[in-house]
C-alpha positions as CSV (number, residue, x, y, z in Angstrom):
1,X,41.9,113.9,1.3
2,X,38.7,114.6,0.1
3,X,37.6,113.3,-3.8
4,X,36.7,117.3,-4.3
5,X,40.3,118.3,-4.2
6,X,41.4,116.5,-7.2
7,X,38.4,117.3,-9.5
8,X,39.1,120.8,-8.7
9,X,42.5,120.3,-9.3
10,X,41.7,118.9,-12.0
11,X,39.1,121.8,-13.5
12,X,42.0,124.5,-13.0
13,X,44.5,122.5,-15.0
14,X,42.3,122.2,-17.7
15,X,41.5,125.5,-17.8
16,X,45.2,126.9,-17.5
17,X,46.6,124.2,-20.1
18,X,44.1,125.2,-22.4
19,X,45.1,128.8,-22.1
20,X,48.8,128.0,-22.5
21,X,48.5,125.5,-25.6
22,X,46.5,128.8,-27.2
23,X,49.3,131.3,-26.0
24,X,52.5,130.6,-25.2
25,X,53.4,126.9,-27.2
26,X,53.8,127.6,-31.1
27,X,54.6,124.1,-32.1
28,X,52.3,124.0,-35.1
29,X,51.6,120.7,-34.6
30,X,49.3,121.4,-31.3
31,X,47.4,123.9,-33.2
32,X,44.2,121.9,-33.3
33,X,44.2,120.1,-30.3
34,X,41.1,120.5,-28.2
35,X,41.5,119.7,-23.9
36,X,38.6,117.5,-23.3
37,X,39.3,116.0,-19.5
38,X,41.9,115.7,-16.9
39,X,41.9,113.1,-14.3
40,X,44.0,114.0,-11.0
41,X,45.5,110.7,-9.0
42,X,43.9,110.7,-5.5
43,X,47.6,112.3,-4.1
44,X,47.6,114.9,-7.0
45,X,51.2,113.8,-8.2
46,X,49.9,112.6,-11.8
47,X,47.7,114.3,-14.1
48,X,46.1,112.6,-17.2
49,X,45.4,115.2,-19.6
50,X,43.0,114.0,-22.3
51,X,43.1,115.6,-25.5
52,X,41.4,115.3,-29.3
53,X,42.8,116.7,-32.6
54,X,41.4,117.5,-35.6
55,X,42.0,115.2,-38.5
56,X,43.0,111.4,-37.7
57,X,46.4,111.2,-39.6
58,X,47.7,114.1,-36.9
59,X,46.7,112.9,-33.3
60,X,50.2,111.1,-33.3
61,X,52.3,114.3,-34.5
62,X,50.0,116.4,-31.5
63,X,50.7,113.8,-29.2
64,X,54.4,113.9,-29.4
65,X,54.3,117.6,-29.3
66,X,52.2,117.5,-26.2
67,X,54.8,115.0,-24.6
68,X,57.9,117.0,-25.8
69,X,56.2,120.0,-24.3
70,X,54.9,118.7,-21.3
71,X,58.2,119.9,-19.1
72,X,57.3,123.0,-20.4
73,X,54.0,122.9,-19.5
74,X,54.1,122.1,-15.8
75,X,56.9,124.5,-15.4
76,X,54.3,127.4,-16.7
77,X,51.3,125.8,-14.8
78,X,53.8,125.9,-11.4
79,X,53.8,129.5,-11.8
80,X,49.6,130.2,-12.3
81,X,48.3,127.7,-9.6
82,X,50.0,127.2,-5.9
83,X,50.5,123.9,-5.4
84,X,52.9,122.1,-2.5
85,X,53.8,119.9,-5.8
86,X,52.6,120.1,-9.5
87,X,51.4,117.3,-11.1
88,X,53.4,114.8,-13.3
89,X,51.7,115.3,-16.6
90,X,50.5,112.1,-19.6
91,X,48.9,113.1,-22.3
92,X,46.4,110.7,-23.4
93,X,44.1,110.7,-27.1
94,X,40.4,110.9,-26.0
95,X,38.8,108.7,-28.1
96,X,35.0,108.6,-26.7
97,X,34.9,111.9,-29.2
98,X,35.5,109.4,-32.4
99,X,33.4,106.6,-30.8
100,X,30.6,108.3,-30.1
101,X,30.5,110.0,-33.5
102,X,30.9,106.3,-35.5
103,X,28.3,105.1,-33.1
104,X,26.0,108.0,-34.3
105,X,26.8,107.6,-38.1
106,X,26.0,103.6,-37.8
107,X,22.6,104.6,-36.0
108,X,21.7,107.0,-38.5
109,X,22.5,104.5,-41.3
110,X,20.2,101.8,-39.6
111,X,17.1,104.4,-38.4
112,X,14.0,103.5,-40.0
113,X,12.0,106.4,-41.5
114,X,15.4,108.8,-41.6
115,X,14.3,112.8,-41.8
């Protein structure tokens, strides 16, 4: 199998979670989450779904939510993308989104000559 198929995979899964988490799951709880990558295993029978919330004290509440829901979820994603077998799916807290903005705010507060 080629390393195409999965990151294509991959791409539509995003794109059709995102949708669903907008229009079909009213947990309030998932509200602010933001989608930011999916990783598909090599034999497309796990999905990692990587996701970000807003505010630190909720990423635990939105990842239980996402994990309660996740059934759900590949149920609904069965029925918008053919697939001999949907992916298992893990929801996983990005947090290269937090790093990345504490390594910005510790550069800024080191610059020399700061605009």
């Amino acid at each position: 199998m080629s390393k195409g198929r999965p990151r294509k995979v991959a791409e539509l899964i995003q794109r059709e979670l995102s949708d669903l988490l907008l229009r079909e799951v009213r947990d309030p709880r998932i509200g602010m989450v933001t989608l930011t990558a999916v990783d598909v295993s090599p034999d497309l029978s796990h999905a990692k779904v990587f996701f970000t919330v807003l505010g630190e004290d909720r990423k635990e509440a939105a990842w239980r939510a996402l994990n309660r829901a996740a059934g759900f979820l590949r149920s609904q994603l069965a029925h918008r993308i053919k697939l001999y077998a949907m992916p298992e799916l893990r929801f996983v807290y990005d947090e290269s989104v937090e790093r990345g903005d504490r390594l910005s705010r510790l550069i800024d507060s080191v610059a020399p000559g700061k605009r």
